[in-house]
Structure formats: C-alpha cells, structure tokens
C-alpha positions in Angstrom: -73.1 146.2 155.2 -73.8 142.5 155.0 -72.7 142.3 151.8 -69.3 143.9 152.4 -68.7 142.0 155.5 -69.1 138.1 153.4 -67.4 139.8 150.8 -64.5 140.6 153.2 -64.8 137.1 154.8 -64.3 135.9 151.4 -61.0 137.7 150.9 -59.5 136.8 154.1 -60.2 133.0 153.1 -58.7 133.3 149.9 -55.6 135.1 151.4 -55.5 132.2 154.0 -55.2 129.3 151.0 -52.7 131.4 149.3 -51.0 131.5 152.6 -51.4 128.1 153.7 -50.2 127.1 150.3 -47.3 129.1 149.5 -46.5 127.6 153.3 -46.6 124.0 152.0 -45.8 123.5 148.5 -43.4 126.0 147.7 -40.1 125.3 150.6 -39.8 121.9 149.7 -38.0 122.5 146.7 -36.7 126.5 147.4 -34.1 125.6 149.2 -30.6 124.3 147.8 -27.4 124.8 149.0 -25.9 124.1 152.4 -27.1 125.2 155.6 -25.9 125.2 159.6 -28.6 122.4 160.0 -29.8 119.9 157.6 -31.9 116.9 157.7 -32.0 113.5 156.2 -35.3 114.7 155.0 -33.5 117.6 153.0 -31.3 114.8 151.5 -34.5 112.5 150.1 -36.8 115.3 148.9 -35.1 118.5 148.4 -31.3 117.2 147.3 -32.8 114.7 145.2 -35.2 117.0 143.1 -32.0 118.7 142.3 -30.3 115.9 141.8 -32.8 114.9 139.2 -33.0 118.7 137.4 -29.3 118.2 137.1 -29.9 114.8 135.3 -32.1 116.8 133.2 -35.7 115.7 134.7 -38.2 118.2 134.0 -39.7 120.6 136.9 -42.7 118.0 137.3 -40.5 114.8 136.9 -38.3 115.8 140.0 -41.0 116.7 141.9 -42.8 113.1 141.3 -38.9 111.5 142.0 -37.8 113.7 144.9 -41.5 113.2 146.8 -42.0 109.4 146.1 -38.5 109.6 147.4 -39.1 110.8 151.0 -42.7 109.4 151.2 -40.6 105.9 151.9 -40.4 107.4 155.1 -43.8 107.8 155.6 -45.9 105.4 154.2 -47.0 102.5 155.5 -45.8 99.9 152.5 -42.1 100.9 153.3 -41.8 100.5 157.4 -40.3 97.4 156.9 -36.8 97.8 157.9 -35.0 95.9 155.3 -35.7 99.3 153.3 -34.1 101.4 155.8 -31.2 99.2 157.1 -28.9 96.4 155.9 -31.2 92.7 157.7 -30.0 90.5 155.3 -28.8 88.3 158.5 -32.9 88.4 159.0 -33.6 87.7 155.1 -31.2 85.4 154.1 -30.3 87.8 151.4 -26.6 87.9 149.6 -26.5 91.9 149.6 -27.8 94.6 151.6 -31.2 94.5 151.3 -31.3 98.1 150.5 -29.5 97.5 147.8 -31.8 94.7 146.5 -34.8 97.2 147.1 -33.4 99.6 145.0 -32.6 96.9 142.4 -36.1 95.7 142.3 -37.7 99.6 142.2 -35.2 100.1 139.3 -36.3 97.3 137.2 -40.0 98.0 138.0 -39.1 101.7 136.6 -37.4 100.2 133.5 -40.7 98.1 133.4 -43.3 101.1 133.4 -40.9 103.5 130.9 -40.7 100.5 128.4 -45.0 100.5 128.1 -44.3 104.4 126.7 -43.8 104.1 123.2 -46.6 103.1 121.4 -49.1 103.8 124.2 -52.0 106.6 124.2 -51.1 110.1 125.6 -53.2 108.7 128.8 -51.4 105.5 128.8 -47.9 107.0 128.6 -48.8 109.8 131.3 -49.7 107.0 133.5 -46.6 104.6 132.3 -43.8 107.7 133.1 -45.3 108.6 136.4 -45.1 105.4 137.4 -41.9 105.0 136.1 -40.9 108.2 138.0 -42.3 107.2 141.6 -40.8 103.7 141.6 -37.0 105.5 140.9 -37.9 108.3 143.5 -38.3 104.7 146.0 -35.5 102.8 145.0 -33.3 106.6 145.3 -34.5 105.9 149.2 -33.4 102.8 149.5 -29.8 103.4 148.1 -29.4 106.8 149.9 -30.4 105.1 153.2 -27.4 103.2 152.6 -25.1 106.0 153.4 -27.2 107.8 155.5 -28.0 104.7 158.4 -25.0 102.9 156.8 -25.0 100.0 159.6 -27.4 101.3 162.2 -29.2 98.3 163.4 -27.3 95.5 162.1 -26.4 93.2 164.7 -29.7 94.0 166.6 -32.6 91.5 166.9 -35.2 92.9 164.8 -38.1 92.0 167.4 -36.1 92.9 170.8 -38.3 96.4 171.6 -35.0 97.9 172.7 -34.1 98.4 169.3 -37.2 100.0 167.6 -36.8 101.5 164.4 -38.9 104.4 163.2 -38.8 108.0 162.3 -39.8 110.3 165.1 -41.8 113.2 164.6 -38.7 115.7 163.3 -38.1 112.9 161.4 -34.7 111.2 162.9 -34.1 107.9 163.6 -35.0 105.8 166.8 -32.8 103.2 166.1 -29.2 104.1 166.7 -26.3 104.3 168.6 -25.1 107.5 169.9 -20.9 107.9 169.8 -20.5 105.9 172.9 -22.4 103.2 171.8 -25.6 104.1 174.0 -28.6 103.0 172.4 -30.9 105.9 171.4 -34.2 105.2 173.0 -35.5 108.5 172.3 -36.3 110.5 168.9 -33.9 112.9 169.2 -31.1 114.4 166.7 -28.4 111.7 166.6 -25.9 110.6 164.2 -27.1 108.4 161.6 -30.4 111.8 160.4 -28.0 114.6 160.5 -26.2 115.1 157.1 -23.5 117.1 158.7 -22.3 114.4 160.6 -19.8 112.2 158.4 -17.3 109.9 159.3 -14.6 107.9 158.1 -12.0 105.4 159.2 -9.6 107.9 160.2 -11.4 110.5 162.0 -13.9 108.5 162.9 -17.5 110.4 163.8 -17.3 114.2 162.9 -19.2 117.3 162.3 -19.0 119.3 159.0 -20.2 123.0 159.1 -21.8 122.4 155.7 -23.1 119.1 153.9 -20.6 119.5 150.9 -17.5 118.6 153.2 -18.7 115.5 154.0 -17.8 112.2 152.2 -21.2 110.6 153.5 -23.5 113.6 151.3 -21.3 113.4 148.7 -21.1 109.6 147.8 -25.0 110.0 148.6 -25.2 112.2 145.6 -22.7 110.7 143.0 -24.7 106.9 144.0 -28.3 109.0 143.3 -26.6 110.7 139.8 -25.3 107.6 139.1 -28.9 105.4 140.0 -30.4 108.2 138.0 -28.1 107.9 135.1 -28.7 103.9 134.2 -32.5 105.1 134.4 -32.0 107.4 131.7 -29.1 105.4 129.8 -32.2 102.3 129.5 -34.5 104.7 127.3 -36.4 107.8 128.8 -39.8 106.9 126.7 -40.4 109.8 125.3 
C-alpha cells in the first residue's frame, strides 16, 4: 500500500511538470496569426520568432532572437528609457536614441558572428548565440519605435508624473490617452495595443486584426529588413 501510494505521488508530480511546462514553454511561440486582442508583447516575442523563421532562422535561433527580444522589457540593463522612447533632447543624441540602440546591438551582433569562422564548435556556439541575443535587443529597440512612436517626448524624464514602465499585463505607464490625459495608471492604452494604428488622416483608430494596421506592418517590414543586413553581413556558419 505504501508503495503504491509514493509511486502514485510520483505520477501526479511528473504529470504536474509536464503540465506546468507545456503551460510555459509551448504558447509563446504557438500562436501566429491575428487575434481580437493582441499585445505589444505578442509583437516582441511571438511576431518576431516568426519573423525570424521567415528570414530563415532555425527553430532554436528564433527562439534565442524572439526572447532576448522581449526580455528588453524585463530586465533590468534595459529600463533606461532611451531604449523605449525617442530622449535624444535628454542625450544630446542626433537620432532617436532607439534607433542608435539598435545600431549599436547590430554592430555588436556583426561583432560576435565575425569570431565564427575559424573558432572551436564551443567557441562558435558561444559566438552565434551571442550574435543571436544582441539582434533579438536591437529588434526591441527599433520595433519600440513604431510601437511608442513619440510617447514621452516632450516630458521631463525626472518629473514623477510622467513614469515610464511596463505594468504587470505589460502596457505602458507612460502615455497619453486620445484626449491628451496623461495615463497614471497601467492600464490598456494606446501606444501596447497592436490594434490600435494611426495615421495623419484618420488619426487614432482601432483595427479588428493587427494586419490592417500600418503601425504592425511597418513594424514587421523594419524587423525583416534589420534581420536582412544581419544575414546579408555573413551568417557564420
């Protein structure tokens, strides 16, 4: 009886890890196509991995890309929010300093993918990855420019009405609602919802899918296009 009661307590644990992490490892990346609600977060980690597979990234390549992507938005290194917004008023910079991010994270990918040839199996493992996660970063900072596009600029970057972080259901703090009234709450708004596009013409709108909007799809042809000069500079293989 003992026996077949640790040997049950046994199954039910080994059913609960399957569980748990079919739960967590599988979604992020089973999900393409539109939806009636999407995320910025489905833009940075699930659009991009596909983004990258259609580049011709490997299964494990995306992956690296797609989740050094949206772990910008969670890491510590990256809260700074000249990676998230255009402060070149606060830098001194000549461009968005998005843009310069993704410049910098482009070159230190050329960098890393140059090492490859020439280098041990470990070596080159080591080199690609790397290569891998500093595209996935810069893919943040350029997306970020059509997804906040210029949420914050303007604002005093130490004045705590304007805070800037991603909430819990990861949308932004920092931004203007349609009025003009300054968000002070983490709640769905504007600049985190990828079916929200506008244009000079019609000015803020909602899309019933991503695809019609101009905002996810110059988001996607900029990521293809990042991806491209990547691949174009040598793939080290």
């Amino acid at each position: 009886m003992k026996n077949g009661t640790l040997k049950g307590k046994r199954i039910a644990i080994l059913v609960l890890i399957a569980f748990m992490t079919a739960l967590f490892a599988t979604p992020a990346y089973a999900w393409h196509g539109s939806g009636e609600y999407a995320t910025e977060q489905d833009v940075h980690l699930t659009d991009t991995y596909w983004w990258a597979r259609d580049m011709g990234f490997a299964v494990n390549e995306a992956k690296t890309i797609a989740r050094a992507c949206d772990g910008v938005d969670f890491s510590w290194k990256y809260f700074d929010k000249d990676w998230h917004l255009d402060r070149r008023e606060d830098s001194g910079d000549t461009i968005d300093t998005r843009e310069r991010h993704a410049i910098q994270e482009m070159n230190k990918a050329k960098y890393y993918i140059s090492k490859v040839p020439g280098s041990g199996y470990w070596k080159a493992r080591y080199y690609r990855n790397e290569a891998w996660k500093h595209l996935g970063r810069g893919l943040h900072a350029l997306q970020d420019i059509y997804g906040h596009m210029d949420a914050g600029v303007g604002k005093p970057i130490d004045d705590d009405r304007y805070p800037f972080s991603h909430g819990m259901a990861g949308v932004m703090v920092d931004a203007t609602d349609v009025d003009g009234t300054v968000r002070e709450m983490a709640v769905e708004n504007l600049y985190d919802d990828v079916l929200w596009d506008y244009t000079e013409e019609e000015g803020w709108h909602r899309h019933h899918t991503k695809e019609e909007g101009t905002r996810w799809t110059e988001t996607k042809k900029a990521s293809k296009k990042y991806m491209y000069e990547f691949l174009s500079y040598g793939y080290g293989s």
